[in-house]
N, C-alpha and C positions, 0 to 999 in steps of 0.2 A: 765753196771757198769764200772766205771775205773779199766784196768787194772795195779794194782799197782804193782808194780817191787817188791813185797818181797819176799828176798831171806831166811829168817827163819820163821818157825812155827810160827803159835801166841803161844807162849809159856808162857809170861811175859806179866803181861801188870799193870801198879801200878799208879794211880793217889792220890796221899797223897798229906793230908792240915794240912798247920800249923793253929796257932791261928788267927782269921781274924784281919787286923789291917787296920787305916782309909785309907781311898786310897787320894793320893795328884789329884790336878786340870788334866782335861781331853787333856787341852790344852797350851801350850807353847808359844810364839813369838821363829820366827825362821830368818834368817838372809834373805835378799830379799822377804821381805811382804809376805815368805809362812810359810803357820801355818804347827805344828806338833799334831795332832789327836792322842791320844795316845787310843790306842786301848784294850789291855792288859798290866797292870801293876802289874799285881799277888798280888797284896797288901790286896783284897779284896774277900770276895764268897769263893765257891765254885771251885775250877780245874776243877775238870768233868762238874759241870751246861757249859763251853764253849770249854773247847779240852778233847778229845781222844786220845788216842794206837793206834798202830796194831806190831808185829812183835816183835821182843827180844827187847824189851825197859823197862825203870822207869822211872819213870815223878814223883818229888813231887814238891810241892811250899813250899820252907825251906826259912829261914828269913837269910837274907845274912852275920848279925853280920861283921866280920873283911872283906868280902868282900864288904862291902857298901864303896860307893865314893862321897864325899861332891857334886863334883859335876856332879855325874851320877846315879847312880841304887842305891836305897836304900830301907827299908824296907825288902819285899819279892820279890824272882825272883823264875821262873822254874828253876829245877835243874833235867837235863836226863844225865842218862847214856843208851846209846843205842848198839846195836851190830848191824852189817852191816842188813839193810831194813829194820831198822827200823823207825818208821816213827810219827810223832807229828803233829798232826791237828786237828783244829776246827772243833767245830759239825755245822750240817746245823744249817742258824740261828743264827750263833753266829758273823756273819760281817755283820755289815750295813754299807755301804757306796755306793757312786756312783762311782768306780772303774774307769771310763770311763773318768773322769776327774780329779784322783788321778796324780799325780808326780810319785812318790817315796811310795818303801816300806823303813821303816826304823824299828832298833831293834839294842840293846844292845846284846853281847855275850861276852861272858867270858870264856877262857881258862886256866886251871891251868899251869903255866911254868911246872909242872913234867908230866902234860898229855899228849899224842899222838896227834899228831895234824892228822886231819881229814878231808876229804869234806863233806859236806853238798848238798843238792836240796834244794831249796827254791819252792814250787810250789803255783800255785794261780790258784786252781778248779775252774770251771763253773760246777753251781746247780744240773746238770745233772749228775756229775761226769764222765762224758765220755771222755773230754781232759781238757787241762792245759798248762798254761805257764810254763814255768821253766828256772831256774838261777843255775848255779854249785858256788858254793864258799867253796873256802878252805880256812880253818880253823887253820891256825901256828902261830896266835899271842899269845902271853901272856897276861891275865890280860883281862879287860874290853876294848872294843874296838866297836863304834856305826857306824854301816853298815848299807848304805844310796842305795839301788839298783831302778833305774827308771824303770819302769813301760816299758818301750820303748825299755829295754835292755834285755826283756827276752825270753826267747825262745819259740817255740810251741811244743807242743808233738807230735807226731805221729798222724797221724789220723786227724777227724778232726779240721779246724784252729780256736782254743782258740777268744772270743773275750771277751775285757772287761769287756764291760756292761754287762755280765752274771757270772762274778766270784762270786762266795757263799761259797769259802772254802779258808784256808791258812794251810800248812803245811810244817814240815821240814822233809825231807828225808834222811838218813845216809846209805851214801855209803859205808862208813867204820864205826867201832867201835867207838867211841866215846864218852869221859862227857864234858858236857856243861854246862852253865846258860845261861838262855835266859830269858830279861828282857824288860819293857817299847816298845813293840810292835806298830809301829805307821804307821799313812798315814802323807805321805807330802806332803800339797794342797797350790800351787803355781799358782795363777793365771797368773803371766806372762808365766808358761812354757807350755810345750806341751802337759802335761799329757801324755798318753799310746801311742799316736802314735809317731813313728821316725817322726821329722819336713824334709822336704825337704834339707832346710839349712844345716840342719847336715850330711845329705847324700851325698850333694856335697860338704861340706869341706872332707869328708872322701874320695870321690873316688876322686878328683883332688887337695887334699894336695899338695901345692908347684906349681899349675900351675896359671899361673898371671889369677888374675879374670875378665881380659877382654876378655879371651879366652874362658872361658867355657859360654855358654849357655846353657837357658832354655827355653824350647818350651812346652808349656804349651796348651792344647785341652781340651774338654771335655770329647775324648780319651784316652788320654795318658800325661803325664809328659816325656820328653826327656829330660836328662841332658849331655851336648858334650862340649867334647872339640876340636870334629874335624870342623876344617873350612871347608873343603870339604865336610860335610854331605850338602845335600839338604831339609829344615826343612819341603818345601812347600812339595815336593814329596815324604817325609818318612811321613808325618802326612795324607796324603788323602790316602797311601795307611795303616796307622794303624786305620784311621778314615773309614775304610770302613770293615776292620775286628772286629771294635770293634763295627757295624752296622751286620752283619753278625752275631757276636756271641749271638747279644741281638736278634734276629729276631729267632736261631734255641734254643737257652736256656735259653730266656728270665722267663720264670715259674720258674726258678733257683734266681731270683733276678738280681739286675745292683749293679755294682764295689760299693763297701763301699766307692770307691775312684779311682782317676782315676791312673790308672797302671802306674808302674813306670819305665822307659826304660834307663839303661846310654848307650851309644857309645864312647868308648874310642878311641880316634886317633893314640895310641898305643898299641899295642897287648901284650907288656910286662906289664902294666899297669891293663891293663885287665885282664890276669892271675894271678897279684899279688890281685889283688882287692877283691875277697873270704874271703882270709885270713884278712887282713886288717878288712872285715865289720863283720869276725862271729868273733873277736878279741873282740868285742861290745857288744858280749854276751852271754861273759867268753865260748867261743869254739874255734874251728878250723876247718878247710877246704885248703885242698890242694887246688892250682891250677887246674886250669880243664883243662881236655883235650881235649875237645869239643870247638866248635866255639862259643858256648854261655854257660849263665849258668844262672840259676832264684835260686835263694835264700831267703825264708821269706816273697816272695812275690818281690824282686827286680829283673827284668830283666836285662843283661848286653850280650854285643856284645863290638867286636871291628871291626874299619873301616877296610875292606878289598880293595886295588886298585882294585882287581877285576872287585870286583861287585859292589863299591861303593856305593851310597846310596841304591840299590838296592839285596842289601844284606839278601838271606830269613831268614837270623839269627835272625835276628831282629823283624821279625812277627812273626815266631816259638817262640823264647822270649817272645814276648809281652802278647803271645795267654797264656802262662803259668801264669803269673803275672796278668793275665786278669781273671784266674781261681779263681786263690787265691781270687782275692778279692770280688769278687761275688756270688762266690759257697760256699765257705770252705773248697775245696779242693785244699789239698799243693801238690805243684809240689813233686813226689819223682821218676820220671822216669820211670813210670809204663803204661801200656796200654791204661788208660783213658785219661789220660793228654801227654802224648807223641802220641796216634792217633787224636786227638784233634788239637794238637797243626802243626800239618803234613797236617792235612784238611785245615787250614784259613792258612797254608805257601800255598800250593799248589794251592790257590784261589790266592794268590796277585802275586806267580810266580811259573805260571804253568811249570810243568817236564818234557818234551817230552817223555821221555822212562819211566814215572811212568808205565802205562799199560805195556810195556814190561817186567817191574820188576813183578808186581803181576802176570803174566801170567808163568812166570819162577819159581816162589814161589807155586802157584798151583801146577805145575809140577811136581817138586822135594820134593820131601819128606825132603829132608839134609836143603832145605830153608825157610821151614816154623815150625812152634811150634804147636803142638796142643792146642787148643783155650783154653780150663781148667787148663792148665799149663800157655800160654800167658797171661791170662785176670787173675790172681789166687790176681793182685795187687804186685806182688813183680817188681823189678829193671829188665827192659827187655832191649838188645841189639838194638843198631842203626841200624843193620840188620834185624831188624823185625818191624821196623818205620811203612814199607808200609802196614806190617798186619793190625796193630793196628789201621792204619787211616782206612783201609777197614771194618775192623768191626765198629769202630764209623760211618763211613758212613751207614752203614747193619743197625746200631741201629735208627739213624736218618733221614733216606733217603724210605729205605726199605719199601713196602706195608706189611711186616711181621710183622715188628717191631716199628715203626713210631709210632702208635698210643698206644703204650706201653711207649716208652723210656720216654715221663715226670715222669712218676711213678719210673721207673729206678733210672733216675739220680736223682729227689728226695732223695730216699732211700740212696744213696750213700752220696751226698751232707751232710744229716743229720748225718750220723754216719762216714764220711770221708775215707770211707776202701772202694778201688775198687775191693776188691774181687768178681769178677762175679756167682761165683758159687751159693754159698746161695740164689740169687738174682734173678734166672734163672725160676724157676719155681712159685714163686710171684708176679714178677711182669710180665714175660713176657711170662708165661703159657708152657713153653718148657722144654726141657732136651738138653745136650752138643752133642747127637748125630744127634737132630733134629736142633738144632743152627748153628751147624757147617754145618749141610747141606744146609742148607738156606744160611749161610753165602757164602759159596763155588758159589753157583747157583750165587748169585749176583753177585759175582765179576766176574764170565765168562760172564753173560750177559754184564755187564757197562764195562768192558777191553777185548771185543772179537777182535781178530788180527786186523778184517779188520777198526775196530776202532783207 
C-alpha cells in the first residue's frame, strides 16, 4: 500500500452535498489547439460516488453564491478545510484518461484574503497505490486563481519510479492547515506539446541557458543522448565506450526490461556550470538541491558530469553517471545513493576504466574491520559513503557473477525493481534462500578468491 505521510488520526472525515444542479459542457477550447477536459466540476452527483478523506479534514460541495466569477467557477465547487496530513482524493475508478499523453493538470483554487496561506502536494497515484508523482505548491493568493501544472514538472516519490500510463488516483495533500475551494478539475491535452515527459529541447535550454547554440551539441545513440557544450569532448570515443555499457547492462539485466528511453548524459565544459545546474533543473519542480559535491550527480533520471583536463574524455564520471540514469529508466529504480545503484554503477565504471589498486582496496576492506559495514546495515537501502563504493560493487558482483547467487539474482532484482526499495534484508531468504551470516560468508569467500594478492 502507499505509504501516505499522515501526520493526524483519521479523526474527521465529512463529505457533504448540496442540492445537485446541471453540470455545464465537459470541454472548453483553450488557446494553442489544446482542449481543457474538465474532469470534476462539483456541480453535479454525488462527492463521495468520486473522492474520499483520510486525516483531520472536511470536504463538502457548497454552492459558491458571492464566490462565483462570470468568468470562472460558478455553480458549486469543494470546500475543505483541512489540518496538516490531510489529504483529498479520488477513489479508484474515478479518472479515466490516458495520462501518458496528458499536458497539464489544471484546477481552480480559491483562497479567502483573511485565511492562512498554506502548501499543498498535488499527487497523481498509479493503481497500485505504491508510488506517485508529486508537485509542492503554495498557496498565498487571494481570491480564485487557475493552476496549470505539466505533467513533466512533477516529481517522483521515494521508491519505486511513478510512470504515467499507470496513474489511477489524484489527490491533495496539506502540509499545513488549511481552507480552500477547489473547483473545475481538468486535463490539458495539447497535441503539439510533450505531454509527461521533459522534451530534450527543454533540457538543453536549461542546462546551457546563455551559451550560443553553435556550441552545444547533441550526440544522439541508441545508447545514450549526450548533451555538451565542451569542444574537447570526444563524441566518437565517449559513445563506444557508453555504447558498450549500455550492451553490458542489457546482457546481465536484461529480464529487468530496456531504457523506456535512451539515458540522458549532459557534460558541462565548466565545472561551475555543473554545480549550479541541480539547482537550476529541480527549480522545475517546485524543489531544490544544493550543489553537489561529488564529480557527478544523476537526478530524475538525468545524468551530469563536467569536463575534467585530466582525464578528459575519458573521465569514469560519466559512465558511473550514465550507469545510474540507465537504471532509472529500465528498472524503476531511482538513483538515491544506496548499495544497489552505487555498486552497480562502480561494476560497468570499472569495465570501461579499469583501477589498478581496486583489488588492493577490497583486500584492505576485508582486513580491517574500521573499512568495511556490515552487509545488513550496507545493503538496509539507505545513503551509503564513497568509502564503501568498492563493497557495494563486490556484492552486486557476489549477486550477479557468483555460482551461489547467479541463478537467484533475476528474482532478486525483480522483487526490488517492482516495489523500488533496495532493502536487502526482507529479500534474503525469498529469493535467495539464505540468512546475513551465511551471505556474508559467501560474500567474503568470493572476494578473497576474485582479489587474491597474487592477482
Amino acid at each position: 500500500m502507499l505509504a501516505l505521510p499522515i501526520q493526524a488520526p483519521l479523526i474527521l472525515l465529512a463529505l457533504a452535498n448540496a442540492d445537485p444542479a446541471p453540470a455545464p459542457p465537459t470541454t472548453r477550447a483553450a488557446p494553442k489547439d489544446a482542449e481543457v477536459r474538465v474532469l470534476f466540476d462539483f456541480d453535479g452527483g454525488s462527492l463521495g460516488d468520486a473522492w474520499t478523506a483520510q486525516g483531520e479534514i472536511s470536504v463538502g460541495r457548497k454552492e459558491l453564491g458571492d464566490l462565483a466569477r462570470a468568468d470562472g467557477p460558478g455553480g458549486h465547487a469543494a470546500r475543505i478545510e483541512a489540518g496538516a496530513g490531510g489529504i483529498f482524493l479520488t477513489r479508484t475508478g474515478a479518472l479515466e484518461a490516458d495520462w501518458s499523453e496528458i499536458e497539464a493538470l489544471s484546477f481552480q483554487l480559491h483562497r479567502a484574503a483573511d485565511a492562512p496561506p498554506t502548501v499543498l502536494e498535488v499527487w497523481l497515484i498509479e493503481g497500485d497505490n505504491k508510488t506517485r508523482f508529486w508537485r509542492k505548491l503554495a498557496v498565498d493568493h487571494d481570491g480564485w486563481e487557475r493552476t496549470e501544472l505539466p505533467l513533466r514538472h512533477f516529481r517522483w516519490a521515494p521508491g519505486r519510479i511513478p510512470r504515467a500510463e499507470n496513474i489511477a488516483r489524484l489527490a491533495f495533500y496539506f502540509r499545513e492547515p488549511g481552507t480552500v475551494w477547489i473547483d473545475d478539475v481538468a486535463l490539458v491535452d495539447d497535441p503539439r506539446g510533450p505531454g509527461a515527459s521533459l522534451p530534450l529541447e527543454e533540457l538543453r535550454h536549461l542546462a546551457f541557458d546563455g551559451v550560443p547554440a553553435d556550441r552545444v551539441r547533441t550526440i544522439e545513440r541508441d545508447s545514450a543522448v549526450v548533451l555538451t557544450d565542451c569542444e574537447a569532448l570526444d563524441a566518437e570515443e565517449l559513445s563506444a565506450r557508453l555504447d558498450a555499457t549500455d550492451a553490458a547492462l542489457r546482457e546481465d539485466l536484461g529480464f529487468l526490461g530496456e531504457p523506456r528511453r535512451a539515458p540522458r548524459l549532459i557534460v558541462f565544459a565548466e565545472d561551475e556550470r555543473y554545480r549550479a545546474f541541480p539547482g537550476r533543473f529541480a527549480a522545475l519542480f517546485a524543489s531544490n538541491s544544493p550543489p553537489p559535491s561529488s564529480d557527478g550527480y544523476t537526478f530524475m533520471a538525468i545524468a551530469t558530469g563536467a569536463w575534467s583536463e585530466r582525464h578528459a574524455t575519458a573521465r569514469p564520471t560519466y559512465v558511473h553517471e550514465y550507469v545510474h540514469a540507465w537504471m532509472s529508466e529500465a528498472t524503476g529504480i531511482d538513483n538515491a545513493t544506496e548499495w544497489l545503484q552505487e555498486g552497480l554503477a562502480v561494476r560497468y565504471q570499472l569495465r570501461a576504466h579499469p583501477q589498478a589498486n581496486f583489488g588492493a582496496i577490497v583486500r584492505e576492506g576485508l582486513e580491517k574491520e574500521t573499512h568495511r559495514t556490515p552487509l545488513d546495515e550496507l545493503c538496509s537501502g539507505a545513503r551509503i559513503p564513497t568509502n564503501r563504493y568498492w563493497q557495494a560493487a563486490t556484492v552486486v558482483d557476489y549477486l550477479l557473477d557468483s555460482d551461489d547467487c547467479a541463478e537467484h539474482a533475476p528474482a532478486l532484482l525483480a522483487a526490488i525493481s517492482e516495489s523500488g526499495v533496495t532493502d536487502l534484508g526482507p529479500l534474503l531468504e525469498s529469493t535467495l534462500g539464505t540468512d546475513w551470516p551465511t551471505f556474508t560468508a559467501g560474500w567474503r569467500a568470493y572476494c578473497e578468491a576474485t582479489y587474491a594478492a597474487n592477482d
